[in-house]
N, C-alpha and C positions, 0 to 999 in steps of 0.2 A: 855962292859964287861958283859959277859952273869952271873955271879955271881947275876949283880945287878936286872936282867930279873927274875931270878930265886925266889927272894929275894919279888922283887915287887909282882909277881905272888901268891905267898904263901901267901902275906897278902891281895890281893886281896880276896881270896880263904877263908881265916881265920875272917876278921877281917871287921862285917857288915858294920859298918861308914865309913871307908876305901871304901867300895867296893858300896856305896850308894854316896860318895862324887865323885869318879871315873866315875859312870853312868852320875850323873848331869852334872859335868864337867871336862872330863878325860886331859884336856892341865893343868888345874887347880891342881889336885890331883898329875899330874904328877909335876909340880912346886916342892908339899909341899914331895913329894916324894926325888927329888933330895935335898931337905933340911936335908931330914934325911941322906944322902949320897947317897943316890939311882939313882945318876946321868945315863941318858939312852945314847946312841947316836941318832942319827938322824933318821938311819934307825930303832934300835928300836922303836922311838916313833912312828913315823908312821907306824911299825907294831902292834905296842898295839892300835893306831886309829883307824887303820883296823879290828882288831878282830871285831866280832859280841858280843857286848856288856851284852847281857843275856849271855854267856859262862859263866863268874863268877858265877853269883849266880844257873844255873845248877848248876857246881863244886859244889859249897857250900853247894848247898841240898844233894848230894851223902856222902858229908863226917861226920865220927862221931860229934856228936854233940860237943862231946870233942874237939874236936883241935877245934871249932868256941870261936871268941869272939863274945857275943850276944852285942848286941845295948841295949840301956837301956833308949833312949831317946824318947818321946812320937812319934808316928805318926801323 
């Protein structure tokens, strides 16, 4: 369901922990993802595997700093 594509992408894009848990371990992120409902298919997953994994956080630097959730947790 490209709904759920759209849905995952935005929080990638948005929401730092998200998008730093994704980098570490994107099979992983993708799990707690379908937890929230954000079930992929098959081919999607393996197209988000595919992506070149800095794409997110380019996006993320382009966008207002408003729509980011910042991380709040030490480095």
């Amino acid at each position: 369901m490209h709904r759920h594509i759209e849905l995952l992408i935005g929080r990638l894009v948005t929401d730092e922990d998200f998008r730093r848990a994704f980098q570490d371990d994107p099979r992983q992120a993708l799990r707690v993802a379908a937890d929230w409902g954000l079930a992929l298919s098959a081919v999607e997953v393996s197209a988000m595997l595919a992506t070149d994994q800095t794409l997110w956080d380019r996006i993320a630097v382009e966008l207002d700093s408003r729509l980011q959730k910042a991380s709040f947790r030490a480095l």
